[in-house]
C-alpha positions in Angstrom: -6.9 9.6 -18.8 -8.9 9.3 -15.2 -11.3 6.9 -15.2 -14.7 8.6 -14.2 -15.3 7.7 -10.4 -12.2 6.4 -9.4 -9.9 8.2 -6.6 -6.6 8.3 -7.5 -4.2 7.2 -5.8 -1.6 9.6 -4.4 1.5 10.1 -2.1 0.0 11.4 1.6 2.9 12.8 3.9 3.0 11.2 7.0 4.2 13.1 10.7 5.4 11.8 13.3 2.4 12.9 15.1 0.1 10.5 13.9 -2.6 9.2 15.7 -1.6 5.5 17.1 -5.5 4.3 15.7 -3.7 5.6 11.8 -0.4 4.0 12.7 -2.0 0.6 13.4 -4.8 1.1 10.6 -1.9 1.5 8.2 -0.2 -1.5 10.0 -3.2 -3.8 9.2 -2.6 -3.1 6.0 0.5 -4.0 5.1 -0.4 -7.0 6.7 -3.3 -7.7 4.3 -1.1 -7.2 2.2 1.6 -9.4 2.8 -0.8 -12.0 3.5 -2.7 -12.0 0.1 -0.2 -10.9 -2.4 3.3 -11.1 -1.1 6.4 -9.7 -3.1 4.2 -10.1 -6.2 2.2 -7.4 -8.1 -1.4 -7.0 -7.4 -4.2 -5.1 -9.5 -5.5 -2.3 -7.4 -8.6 -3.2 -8.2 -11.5 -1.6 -5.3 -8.5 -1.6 -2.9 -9.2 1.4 -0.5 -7.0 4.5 -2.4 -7.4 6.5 1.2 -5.3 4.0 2.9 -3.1 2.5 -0.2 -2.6 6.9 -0.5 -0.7 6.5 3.1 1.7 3.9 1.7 2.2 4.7 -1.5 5.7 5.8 -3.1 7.1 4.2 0.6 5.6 0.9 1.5 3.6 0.3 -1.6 4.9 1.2 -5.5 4.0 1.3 -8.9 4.8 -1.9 -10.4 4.5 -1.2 -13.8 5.7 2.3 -15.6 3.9 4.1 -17.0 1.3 3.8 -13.9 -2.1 5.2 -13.7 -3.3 6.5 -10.2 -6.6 6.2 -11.4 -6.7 2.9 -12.9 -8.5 0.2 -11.2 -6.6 -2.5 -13.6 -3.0 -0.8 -12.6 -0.6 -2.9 -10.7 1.2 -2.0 -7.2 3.8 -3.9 -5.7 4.4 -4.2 -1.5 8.1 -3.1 -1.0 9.1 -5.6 1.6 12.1 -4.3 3.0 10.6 -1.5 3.3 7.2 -2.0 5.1 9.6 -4.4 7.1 11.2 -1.3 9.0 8.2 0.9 9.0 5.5 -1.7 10.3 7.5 -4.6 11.6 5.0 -5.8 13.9 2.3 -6.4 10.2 5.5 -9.3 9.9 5.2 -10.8 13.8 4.9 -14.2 13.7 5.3 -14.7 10.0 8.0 -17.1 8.0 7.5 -14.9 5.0 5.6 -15.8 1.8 
């Protein structure tokens, strides 16, 4: 059951027409990501749904099954490889985790 309040997270499609200020904002964000949590699972917690909505089902997965969209406690998981070839430059200048 939704938790009152919370957005849920869901699967936006992306087009090849997207603005270069979304592509880079979406960037950023993996590279937050990468930064804080790594390959491990992280809580959602007040992580911005909007952007994590972008990534999710590509870059960013469920980590645990069954997952809630709108759970603030449910864990995600940053697909490496894959944010890798989508957003290699949120990796420049990295040696990994």
């Amino acid at each position: 059951m939704p938790t009152p309040g919370v957005t849920p997270i869901i699967r936006r499609e992306r087009f090849a027409d997207r603005r270069p200020a979304d592509r880079r904002a979406d960037a950023a964000f993996v590279r937050a990501l990468w930064q804080h949590f790594g390959a491990e699972p992280f809580e959602r917690g007040n992580l911005d749904a909007g952007r994590l909505s972008w990534l999710f089902g590509r870059e960013v997965k469920p980590a645990d099954d069954p997952f809630d969209p709108a759970d603030y406690g449910a864990r995600l998981v940053l697909d490496v490889d894959a944010a890798r070839a989508t957003f290699p430059e949120a990796f420049d200048g990295e040696a990994g985790w």
